[in-house]
Steps between C-alpha positions, in 0.01 A plus 500: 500500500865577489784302410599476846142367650496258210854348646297492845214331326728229366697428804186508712264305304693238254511246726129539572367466191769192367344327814165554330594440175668191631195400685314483215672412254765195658758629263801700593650590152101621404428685854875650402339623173194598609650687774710714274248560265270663743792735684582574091126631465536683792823632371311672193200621705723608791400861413126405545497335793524626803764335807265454714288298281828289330444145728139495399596565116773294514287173637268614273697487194674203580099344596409609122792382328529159691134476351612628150782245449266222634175603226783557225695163553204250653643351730256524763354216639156494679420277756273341335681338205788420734550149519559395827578186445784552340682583847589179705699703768242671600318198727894542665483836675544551832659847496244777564699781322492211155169443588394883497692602197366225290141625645602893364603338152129380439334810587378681214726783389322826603422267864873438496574834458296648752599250767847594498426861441323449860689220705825504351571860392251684817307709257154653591204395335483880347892443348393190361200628319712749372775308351269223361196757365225320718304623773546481850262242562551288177834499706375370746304217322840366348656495821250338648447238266900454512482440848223249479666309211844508696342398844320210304805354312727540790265259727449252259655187641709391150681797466589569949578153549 
């Protein structure tokens, strides 16, 4: 990749992948980071990688090091051991958009990721396996199951009405 197709790169695909990042993470000044940390690997492997190939190592990269940061600092919570008690407000929703983002926040993280790989960003099922290192039809499974966990939360009557 030359200089000049890495400049395409980053004014084609930043805003992409800070949506992602953004996605997942709820945190602008991390998604920020995380961003630039993945178009800075890039930078050093630009020789390596081919321009063609640059969105799908750039969500890639970003996927991996979103991960990294998450395993180093712990500060991922599972659904599980989050207390849901704890949130009064959420009996009080009647916006759909709340209602689905708060649904995304509980999935599990490689569910969460997939998800807006697919629905958000419009990625194929092929790109996704790709960028996450699973198959296409564990792919599939996550999305799935993502579905089915957002379809149930959103028609539960405590958090629509």
């Amino acid at each position: 990749m030359t200089i000049g197709e890495y400049n395409q790169c980053v004014d084609n695909f930043s805003d992409g992948v800070y949506r992602f990042m953004l996605k997942n993470t709820k945190d602008t000044h991390l998604s920020s980071d995380l961003v630039q940390e993945s178009f800075m690997k890039l930078w050093i492997k630009r020789k390596e990688v081919e321009f063609a190939k640059g969105k799908s190592y750039l969500f890639t990269t970003a996927y991996h090091t979103m991960i990294d940061y998450f395993r180093k600092n712990k500060r991922m919570v599972t659904v599980e051991n989050h207390n849901h008690s704890n949130h009064s407000h959420e009996n009080e929703y009647s916006d759909l958009k709340e209602v689905m983002d708060k649904a995304v926040e509980k999935l599990p993280e490689v569910q969460r990721s997939v998800l807006l790989l697919r629905d958000y960003e419009g990625y194929s099922y092929d790109e996704i396996g790709e960028m996450c290192g699973l198959s296409e039809s564990q792919v599939k499974v996550y999305i799935y199951r993502a579905r089915l966990f957002m379809k149930n939360y959103i028609v539960s009557p405590e958090y629509v009405v």
